[in-house]
C-alpha positions in Angstrom: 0.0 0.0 0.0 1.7 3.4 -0.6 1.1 6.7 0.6 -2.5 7.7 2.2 -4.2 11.0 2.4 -5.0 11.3 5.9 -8.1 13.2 6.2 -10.6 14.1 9.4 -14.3 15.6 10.6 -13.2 16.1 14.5 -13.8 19.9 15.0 -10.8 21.8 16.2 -7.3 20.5 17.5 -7.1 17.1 16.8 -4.1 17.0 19.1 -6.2 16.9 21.8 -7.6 13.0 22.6 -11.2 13.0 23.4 -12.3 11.5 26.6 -14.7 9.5 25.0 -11.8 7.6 23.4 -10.3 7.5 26.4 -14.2 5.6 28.2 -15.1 3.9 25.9 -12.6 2.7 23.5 -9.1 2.7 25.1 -10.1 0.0 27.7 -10.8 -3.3 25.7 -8.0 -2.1 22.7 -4.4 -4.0 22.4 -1.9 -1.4 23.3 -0.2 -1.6 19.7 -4.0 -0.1 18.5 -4.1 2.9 20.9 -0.7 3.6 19.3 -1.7 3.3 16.1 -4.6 5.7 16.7 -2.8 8.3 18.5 0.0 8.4 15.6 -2.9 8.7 13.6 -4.2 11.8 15.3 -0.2 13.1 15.2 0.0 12.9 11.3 -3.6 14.4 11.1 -2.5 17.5 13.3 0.9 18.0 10.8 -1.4 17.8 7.6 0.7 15.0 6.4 0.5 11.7 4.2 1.3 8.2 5.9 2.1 4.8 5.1 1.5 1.3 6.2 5.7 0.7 6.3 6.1 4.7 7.6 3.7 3.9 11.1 5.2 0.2 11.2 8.9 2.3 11.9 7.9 4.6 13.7 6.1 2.9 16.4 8.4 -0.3 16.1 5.5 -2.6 14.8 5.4 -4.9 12.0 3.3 -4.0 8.8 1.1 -6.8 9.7 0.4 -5.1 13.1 -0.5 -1.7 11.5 -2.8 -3.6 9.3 -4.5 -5.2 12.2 -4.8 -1.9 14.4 -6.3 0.4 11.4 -8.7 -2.8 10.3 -9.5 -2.5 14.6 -10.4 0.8 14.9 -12.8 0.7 11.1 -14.5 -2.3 12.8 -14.9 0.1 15.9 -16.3 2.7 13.2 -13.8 5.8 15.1 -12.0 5.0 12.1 -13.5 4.7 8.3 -11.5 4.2 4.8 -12.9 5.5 1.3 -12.7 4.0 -1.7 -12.3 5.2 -5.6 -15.1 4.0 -7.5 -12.8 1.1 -8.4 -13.1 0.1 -5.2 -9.7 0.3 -4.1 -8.3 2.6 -1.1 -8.4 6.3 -1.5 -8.2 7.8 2.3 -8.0 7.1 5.7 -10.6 9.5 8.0 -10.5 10.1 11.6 -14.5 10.3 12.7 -15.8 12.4 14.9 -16.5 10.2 18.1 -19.6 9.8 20.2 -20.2 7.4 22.9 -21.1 3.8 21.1 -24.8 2.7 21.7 -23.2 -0.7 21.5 -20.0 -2.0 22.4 -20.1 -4.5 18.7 -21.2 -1.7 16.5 -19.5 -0.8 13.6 -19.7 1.8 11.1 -22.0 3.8 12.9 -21.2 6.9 10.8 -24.1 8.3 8.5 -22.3 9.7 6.0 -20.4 6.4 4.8 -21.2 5.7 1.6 -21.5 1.7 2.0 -24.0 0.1 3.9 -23.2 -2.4 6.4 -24.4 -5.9 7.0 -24.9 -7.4 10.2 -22.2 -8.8 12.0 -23.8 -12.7 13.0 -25.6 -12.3 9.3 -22.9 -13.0 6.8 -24.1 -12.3 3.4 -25.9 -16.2 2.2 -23.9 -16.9 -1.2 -23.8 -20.3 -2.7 -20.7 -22.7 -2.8 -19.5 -22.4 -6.2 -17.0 -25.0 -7.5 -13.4 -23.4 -7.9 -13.5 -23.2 -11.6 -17.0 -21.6 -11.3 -17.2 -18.1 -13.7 -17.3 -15.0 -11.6 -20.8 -14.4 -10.1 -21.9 -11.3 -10.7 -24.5 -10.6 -8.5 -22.2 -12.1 -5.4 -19.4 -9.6 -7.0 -22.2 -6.2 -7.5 -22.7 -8.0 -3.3 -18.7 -7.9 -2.2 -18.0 -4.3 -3.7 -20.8 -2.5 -1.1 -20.2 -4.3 1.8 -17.3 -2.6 3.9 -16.7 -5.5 6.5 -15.7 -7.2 2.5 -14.0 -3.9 1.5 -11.5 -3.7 4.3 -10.6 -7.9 4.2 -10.1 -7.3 0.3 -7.7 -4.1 1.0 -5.7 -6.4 3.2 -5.6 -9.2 0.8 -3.9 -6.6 -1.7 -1.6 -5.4 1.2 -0.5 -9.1 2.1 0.1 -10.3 -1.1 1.5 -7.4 -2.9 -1.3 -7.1 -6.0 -4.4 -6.3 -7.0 -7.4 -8.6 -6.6 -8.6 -10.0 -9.9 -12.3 -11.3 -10.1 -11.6 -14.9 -9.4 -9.6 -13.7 -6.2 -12.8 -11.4 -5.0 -14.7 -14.5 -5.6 -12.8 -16.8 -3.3 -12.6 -13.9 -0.5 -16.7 -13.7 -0.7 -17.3 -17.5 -0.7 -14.9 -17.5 2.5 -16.0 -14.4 3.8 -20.4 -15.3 2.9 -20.2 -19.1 2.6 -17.6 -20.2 5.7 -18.8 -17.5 7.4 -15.1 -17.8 9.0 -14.7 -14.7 12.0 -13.1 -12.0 10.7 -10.1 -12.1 12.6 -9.6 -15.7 11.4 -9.9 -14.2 7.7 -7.6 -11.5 8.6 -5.0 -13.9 10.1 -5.6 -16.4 6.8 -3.9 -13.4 4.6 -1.2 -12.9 6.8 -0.4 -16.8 6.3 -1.1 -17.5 3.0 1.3 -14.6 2.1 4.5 -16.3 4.2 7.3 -17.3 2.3 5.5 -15.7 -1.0 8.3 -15.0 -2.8 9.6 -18.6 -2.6 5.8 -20.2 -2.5 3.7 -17.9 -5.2 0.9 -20.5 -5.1 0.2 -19.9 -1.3 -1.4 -16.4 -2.8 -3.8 -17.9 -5.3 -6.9 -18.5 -4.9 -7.4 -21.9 -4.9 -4.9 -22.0 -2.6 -5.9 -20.1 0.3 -9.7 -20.9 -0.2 -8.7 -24.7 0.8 -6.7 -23.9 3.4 -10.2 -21.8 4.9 -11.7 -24.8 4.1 -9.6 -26.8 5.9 -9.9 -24.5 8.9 -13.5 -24.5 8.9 -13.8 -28.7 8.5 -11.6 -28.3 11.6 -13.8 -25.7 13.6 -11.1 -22.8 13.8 -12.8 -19.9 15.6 -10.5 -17.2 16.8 -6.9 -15.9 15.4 -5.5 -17.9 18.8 -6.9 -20.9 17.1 -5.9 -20.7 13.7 -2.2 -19.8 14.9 -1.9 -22.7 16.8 -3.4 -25.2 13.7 -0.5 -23.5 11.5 1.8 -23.8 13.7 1.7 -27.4 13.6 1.3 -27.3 9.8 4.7 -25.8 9.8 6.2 -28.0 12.2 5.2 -31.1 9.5 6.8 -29.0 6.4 10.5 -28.9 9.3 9.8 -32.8 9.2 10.0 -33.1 5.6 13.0 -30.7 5.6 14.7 -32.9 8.0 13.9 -36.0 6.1 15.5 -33.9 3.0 12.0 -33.3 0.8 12.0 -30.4 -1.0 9.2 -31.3 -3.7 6.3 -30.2 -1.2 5.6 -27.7 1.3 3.1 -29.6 3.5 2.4 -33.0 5.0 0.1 -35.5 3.0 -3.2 -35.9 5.1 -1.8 -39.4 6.1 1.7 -38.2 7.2 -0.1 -35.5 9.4 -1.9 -38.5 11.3 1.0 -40.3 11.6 2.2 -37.0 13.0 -0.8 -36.8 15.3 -0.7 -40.0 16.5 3.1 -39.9 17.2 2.1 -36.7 19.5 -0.9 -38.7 21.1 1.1 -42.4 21.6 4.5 -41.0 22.6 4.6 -37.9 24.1 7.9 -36.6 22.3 8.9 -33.0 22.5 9.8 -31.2 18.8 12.9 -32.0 19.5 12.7 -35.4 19.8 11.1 -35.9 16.6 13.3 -33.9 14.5 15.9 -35.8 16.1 14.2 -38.8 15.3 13.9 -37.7 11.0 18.0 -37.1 11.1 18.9 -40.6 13.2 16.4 -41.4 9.6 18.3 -40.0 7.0 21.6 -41.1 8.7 20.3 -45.1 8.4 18.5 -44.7 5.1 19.9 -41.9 3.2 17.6 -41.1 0.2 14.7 -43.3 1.7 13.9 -42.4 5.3 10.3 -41.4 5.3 7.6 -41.0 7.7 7.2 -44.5 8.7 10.7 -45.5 9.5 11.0 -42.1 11.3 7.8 -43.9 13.6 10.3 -47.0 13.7 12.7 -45.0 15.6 10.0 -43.5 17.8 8.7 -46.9 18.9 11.9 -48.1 19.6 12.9 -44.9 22.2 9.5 -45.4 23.5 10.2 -49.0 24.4 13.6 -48.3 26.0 12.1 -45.1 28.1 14.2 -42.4 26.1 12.9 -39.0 26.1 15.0 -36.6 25.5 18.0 -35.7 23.4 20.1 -36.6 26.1 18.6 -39.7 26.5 19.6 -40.9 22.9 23.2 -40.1 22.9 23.8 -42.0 26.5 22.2 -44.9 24.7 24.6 -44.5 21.9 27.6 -44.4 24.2 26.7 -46.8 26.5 25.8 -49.5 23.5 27.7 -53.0 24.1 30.7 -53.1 21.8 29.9 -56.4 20.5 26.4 -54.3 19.4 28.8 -51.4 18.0 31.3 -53.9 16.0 27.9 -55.8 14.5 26.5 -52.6 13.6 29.7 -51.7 12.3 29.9 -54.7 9.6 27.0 -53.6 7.7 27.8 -50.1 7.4 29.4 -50.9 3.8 26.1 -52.4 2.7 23.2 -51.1 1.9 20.0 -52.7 1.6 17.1 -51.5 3.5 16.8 -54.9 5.6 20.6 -54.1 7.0 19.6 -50.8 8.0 16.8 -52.3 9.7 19.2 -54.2 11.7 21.3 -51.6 12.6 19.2 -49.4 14.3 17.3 -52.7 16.1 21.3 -53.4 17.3 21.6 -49.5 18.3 18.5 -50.1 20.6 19.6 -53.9 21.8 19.8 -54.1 25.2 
């Protein structure tokens, strides 16, 4: 996003923050939103243009964290954005602020020129298979609806382009079908655009619309939620680094209940695991996958290792008669004498 006009309808010095900011909107805020809003204010006072990257250095925030505290404050209505008839951002405005009849309203503000739907009433639209031409009356839908606006605005910010109609249609599908919350959509952007640059196909629609799938099939609710189902995404793509695969991003659905049952059966920190794809690679270099990687994990459960620690005493401590058999097949190669040498690296 480049530079804003930053425009306002607050009578008089703006320099001075109201007390009904102060009531009724500074309590339940995150403290990186009250900044954002006083800078805002600031830059208003000085007549002067700001950016998404400008606010992010001057307050020592991400991007992402700007994002989320201007999105905050339009859901709050003290803030509202304008739009060219394109729909895309024109200006940011400061509103004049009066003491909210409700605690969940937004855009309370007369004089906004899109209507807006109710919160717990997502606009009904129709699954649509993914090759589906546009719909136009869903698309004449997504361009007056500003809780649609704002989630499109931050689609462009995250992934650095413009929304195309079949991108508009996958945000209104997840935003009317799913009915996902919008701080789950919000926080879908942000990780759909990681690692862009070396991952373009995590910004495409089909992309990101499965992954909201996915999330919804598994009842994600709340950022909190969503954060910690990703994070366990990206713990499986570390496995498959470990394990040396580079042709995929993700786990296969059946690697991630291996995962999951690994997790549920054993007990083993991260750590362990990782540990457990390298002892894989070392044994079957080229071939270690997720199943012998469970090998290993059975066999530390059976002995009582646990941790890290745990598996290089048992290394030093094997008999040497196990260490000198082991040792014999190292210049072969088959699978089955692999096998053997991690069951003689385990031998009691």
């Amino acid at each position: 996003m480049g530079s804003i006009e930053l425009t306002g309808d607050e009578a008089g010095s703006v320099s001075i923050l109201s007390n009904i900011f102060i009531d009724h909107y500074m309590p339940e805020a995150d403290g990186f939103c009250v900044k954002i809003y006083l800078y805002l204010l600031r830059c208003l006072q000085a007549h002067t243009h700001v950016s998404i990257p400008d606010i992010a250095d001057k307050l020592f925030l991400t991007d992402n964290d700007v994002r989320r505290g201007i999105s905050y404050w339009i859901r709050k209505g003290i803030i509202k954005q304008t739009y060219d008839e394109a729909g895309n951002p024109k200006s940011i405005v400061l509103c004049h602020l009066t003491v909210p009849e409700d605690q969940s309203a937004f855009y309370e503000n007369q004089d906004f020129r899109l209507v807006k739907p109710e919160r717990n009433e997502a606009p009904a639209v129709k699954a649509e298979p993914e090759s589906a031409q546009p719909d136009l009356k869903a698309l004449e839908s997504a361009l007056t609806d500003p809780v649609f606006l704002d989630l499109r605005s931050q689609a462009e910010a995250f992934f650095n382009r413009n929304m195309a109609s079949d991108d508009i249609n996958a945000l209104w599908r997840i935003y009317g079908d799913l009915q996902l919350p919008f701080e789950v959509c919000e926080y879908l952007l942000e990780y759909c655009a990681t690692d862009r640059e070396n991952h373009p196909e995590r910004i495409l629609p089909a992309y990101y619309e499965k992954v909201a799938r996915n999330w919804k099939e598994h009842g994600i609710s709340s950022r909190e939620e969503a954060k910690r189902f990703t994070q366990e995404y990206f713990f499986g793509t570390k496995l498959l680094r470990a394990l040396g695969v580079r042709d995929r991003y993700l786990p296969t659905d059946a690697e991630n209940r291996m995962l999951e049952d690994w997790r549920n059966r054993y007990h083993f920190s991260d750590d362990m695991l990782l540990l457990a794809c390298e002892r894989a690679v070392i044994r079957k270099p080229g071939s270690a996958g997720f199943g012998y990687v469970g090998g290993i994990l059975e066999s530390w459960y059976r002995k009582g290792i646990t941790t890290p620690a745990d598996v290089e005493r048992e290394a030093q401590t094997m008999p040497e008669q196990s260490k000198k058999a082991a040792g014999s097949f190292m210049s072969r190669s088959s699978s089955d004498d692999l096998d053997l040498i991690e069951q003689l690296a385990m031998k009691q």
